[in-house]
N, C-alpha and C positions, 0 to 999 in steps of 0.2 A: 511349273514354277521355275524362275530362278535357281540356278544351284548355286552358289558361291563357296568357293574354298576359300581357305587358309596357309597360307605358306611360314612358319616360324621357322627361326634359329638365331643364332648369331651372328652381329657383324663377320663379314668375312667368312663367313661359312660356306657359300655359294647360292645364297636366296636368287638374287637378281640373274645369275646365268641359268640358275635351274629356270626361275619364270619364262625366261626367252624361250628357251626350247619349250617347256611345255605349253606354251601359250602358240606358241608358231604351230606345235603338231595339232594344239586342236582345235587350228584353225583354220589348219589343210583338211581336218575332218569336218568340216563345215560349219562351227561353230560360229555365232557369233560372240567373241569374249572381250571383256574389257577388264583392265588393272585399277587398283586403290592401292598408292603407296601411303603408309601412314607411317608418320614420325612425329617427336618430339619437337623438331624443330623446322625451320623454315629453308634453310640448306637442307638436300636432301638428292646426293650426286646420283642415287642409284634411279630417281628417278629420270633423270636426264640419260641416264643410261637406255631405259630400258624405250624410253621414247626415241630415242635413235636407234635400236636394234629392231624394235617392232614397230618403225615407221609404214606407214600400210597396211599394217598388218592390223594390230587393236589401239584402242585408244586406253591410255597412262594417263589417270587422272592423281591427284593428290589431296589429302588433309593432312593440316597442320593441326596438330596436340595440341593438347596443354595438359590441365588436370582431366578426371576421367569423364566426368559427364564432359565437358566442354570437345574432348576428343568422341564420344560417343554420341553427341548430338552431332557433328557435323559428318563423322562418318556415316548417321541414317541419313543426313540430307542429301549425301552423297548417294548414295544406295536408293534412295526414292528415283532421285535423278535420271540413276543409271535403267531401274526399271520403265519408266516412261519414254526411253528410247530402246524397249525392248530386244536388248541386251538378252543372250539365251545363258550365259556362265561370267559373271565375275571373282578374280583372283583376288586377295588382300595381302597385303603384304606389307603389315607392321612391324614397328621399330621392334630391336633385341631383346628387350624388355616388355613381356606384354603377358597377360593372362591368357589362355586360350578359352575360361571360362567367359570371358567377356564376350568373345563373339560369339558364342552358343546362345547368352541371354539376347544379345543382339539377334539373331536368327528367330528369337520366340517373342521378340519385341512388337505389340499390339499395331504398331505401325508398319513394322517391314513382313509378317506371317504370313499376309495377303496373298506375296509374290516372290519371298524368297523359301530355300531351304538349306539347311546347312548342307555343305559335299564334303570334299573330304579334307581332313586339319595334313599337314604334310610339315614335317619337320625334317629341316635342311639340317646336319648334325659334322660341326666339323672335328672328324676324326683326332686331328694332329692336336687336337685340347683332351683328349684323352688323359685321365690323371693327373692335368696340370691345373684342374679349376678348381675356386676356393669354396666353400662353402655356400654363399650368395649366388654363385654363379651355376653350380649343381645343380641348388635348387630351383632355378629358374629352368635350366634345361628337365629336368626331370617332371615338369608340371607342365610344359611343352608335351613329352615323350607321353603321361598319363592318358593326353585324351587323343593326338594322330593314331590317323588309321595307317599312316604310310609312312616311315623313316626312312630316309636319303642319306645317304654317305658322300658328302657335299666336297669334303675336301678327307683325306686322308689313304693310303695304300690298301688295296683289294687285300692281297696276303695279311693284313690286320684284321679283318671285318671280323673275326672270332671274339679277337682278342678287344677290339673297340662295343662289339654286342654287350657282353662282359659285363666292362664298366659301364656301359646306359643300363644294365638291368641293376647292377653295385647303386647307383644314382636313386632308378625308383624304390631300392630297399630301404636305402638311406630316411625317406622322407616319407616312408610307411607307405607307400603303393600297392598293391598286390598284384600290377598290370607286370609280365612280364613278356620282355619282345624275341621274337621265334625267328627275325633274320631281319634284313637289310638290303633296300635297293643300293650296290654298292655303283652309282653314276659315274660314268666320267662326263667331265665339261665337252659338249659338243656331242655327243655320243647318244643322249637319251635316245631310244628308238619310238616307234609310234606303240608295241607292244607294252613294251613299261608305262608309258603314257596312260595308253585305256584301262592300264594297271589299279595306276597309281589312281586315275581319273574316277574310281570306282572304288577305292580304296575309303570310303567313308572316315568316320570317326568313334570311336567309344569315348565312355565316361565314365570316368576311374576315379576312386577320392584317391588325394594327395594331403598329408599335413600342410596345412595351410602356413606361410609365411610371408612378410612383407619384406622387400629388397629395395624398395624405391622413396621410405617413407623416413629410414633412417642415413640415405646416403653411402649405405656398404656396398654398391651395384651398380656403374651406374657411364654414361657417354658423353666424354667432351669434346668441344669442337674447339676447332683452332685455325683462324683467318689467317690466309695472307702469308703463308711460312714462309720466312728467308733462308732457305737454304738450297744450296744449288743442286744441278744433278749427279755432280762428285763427292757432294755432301752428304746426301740424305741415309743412304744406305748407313754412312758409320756414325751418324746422330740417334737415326733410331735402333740401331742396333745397342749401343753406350745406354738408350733410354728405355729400355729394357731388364738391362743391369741396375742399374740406379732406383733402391730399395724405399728412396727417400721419395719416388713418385708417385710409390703405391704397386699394386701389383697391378700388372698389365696383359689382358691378353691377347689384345687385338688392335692395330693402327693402320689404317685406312686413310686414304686420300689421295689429292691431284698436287703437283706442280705443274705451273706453267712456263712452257717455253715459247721462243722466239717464234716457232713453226709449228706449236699444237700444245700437247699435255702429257707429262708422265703420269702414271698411276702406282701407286704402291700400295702392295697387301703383306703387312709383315706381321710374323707373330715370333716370340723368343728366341725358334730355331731357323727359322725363312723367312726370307724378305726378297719379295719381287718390284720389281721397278719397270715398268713396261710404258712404251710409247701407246700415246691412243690419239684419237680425233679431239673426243670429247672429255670436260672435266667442269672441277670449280676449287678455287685455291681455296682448300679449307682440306685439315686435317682430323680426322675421328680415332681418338684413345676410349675404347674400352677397358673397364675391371674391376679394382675393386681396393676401394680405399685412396681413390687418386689425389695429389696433390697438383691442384691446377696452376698455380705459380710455377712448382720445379720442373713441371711439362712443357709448359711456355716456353722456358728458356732455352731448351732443345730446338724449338722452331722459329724463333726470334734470333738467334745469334747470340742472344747474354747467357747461356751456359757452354763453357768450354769444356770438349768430352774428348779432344785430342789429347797425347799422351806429351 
């Protein structure tokens, strides 16, 4: 059968660089694998990413969301797809906001049983949000962390892993869990080796109750996008930094995205205390604010040029 894994976390966590390498090593082990990037919306930069870093290598397919059946029917029709071209392991790698219980029904789904099986849920966990997240955002990590067999420390320092373990166990108390986690692939970008791989690659999943809560049905949780930013590459660093501070936008944890230049693409991965701005090949002028309460007007104006954040 088919094994299909699960890759969660947050924006900016490091899902898309973890898939590169784990998709590349096992597929120097012979595998045949193929990617499902799933999102809410029809931009969707990580998969343009992951298709140019794994050119040759597997094929990056996509589904576009909506409500839940509508994203669970085209994700089987995907998944049939991808079995009829006898495909030996598919990756999924849905938006920040996702149940892991959906793809478990998905796996026991009368249509897909045939030919798939569940492998392993893998949760991309970024350190540096450690005791900065709200309550909605907790919760959604912590119901992530109930059912992976395999947690990643995606972005954050080794010498924390104690201390970041900690609060992911603090999280599943929170929301009545009883699952509690014994350690931490502590990754860096570039470094996964092929041992962590067959690790992780075997690292299945459990299934743990969690209090159940909805984060997507009241708007308390939640990713906006934003076309087309006008602001230059002298600019950006001190707009989003200013747009971080600014209590009136909502709380923020995570802003993501491309500018375009004359000669290619910045990229930027910021969050309260960091913000990186890095040249790349490839991009799509659209910005993504995660969090929690956001005001999409006073964010706008950050990336439009009508909010003034000099001094």
């Amino acid at each position: 059968m088919i094994k299909a894994d699960l890759v969660t976390g947050f924006l900016g966590s490091g899902k898309t660089s973890f898939i590169t390498e784990y998709a590349t090593l096992l597929s120097e082990m012979g595998r045949r694998v193929a990617i499902i990037v799933n999102d809410h919306g029809a931009i969707n930069v990580d998969r343009l990413i992951l298709e140019e870093r794994l050119k040759g290598i597997c094929p990056v397919e996509m589904v576009i969301g909506g409500d839940l059946d509508c994203t669970r029917r085209r994700l089987k029709t995907k998944l049939i797809a991808l079995a009829m071209e006898k495909y030996e392991q598919v990756i999924i790698e849905p938006s920040g906001i996702f149940d892991a219980d959906e793809f478990l029904d998905l796996m026991f789904d009368e249509a897909l049983d045939r030919w798939y099986r569940a492998g392993s849920i893998i949760s991309i966990v970024d350190g540096e949000m450690a005791g900065k997240l709200g309550p909605s955002a907790r919760y959604v990590l912590a119901a992530q962390l109930a059912k992976s067999g395999a947690v990643v420390l995606g972005r954050g320092a080794k010498e924390k892993s104690g201390e970041i373990l900690a609060w992911l166990n603090d999280c599943l108390l929170e929301f009545k869990c009883d699952k509690r986690l014994d350690g931490l692939f502590t990754w860096e970008k570039g470094a996964l080796t092929k041992e962590e791989a067959v690790e992780i690659d075997g690292a299945s999943y459990v299934s743990r109750n969690i209090e159940k809560h909805s984060v997507t049905e009241d708007g308390s949780f939640e990713s906006l996008f934003f076309f087309e930013p006008k602001l230059s590459e002298e600019s950006v660093s001190e707009a989003v930094k200013a747009l971080f501070t600014d209590r009136a936008a909502g709380h923020i944890y995570r802003v993501k995205g491309y500018l375009k230049k004359e000669n290619g693409w910045l990229e930027l991965n910021a969050a309260e205390d960091s913000i990186s701005v890095n040249k790349t090949d490839i991009g799509q002028e659209v910005f993504i604010v995660i969090g929690e309460g956001l005001d999409k007007e006073v964010i706008a104006g950050y990336f439009t040029g009508e909010k003034i954040w000099k001094n």
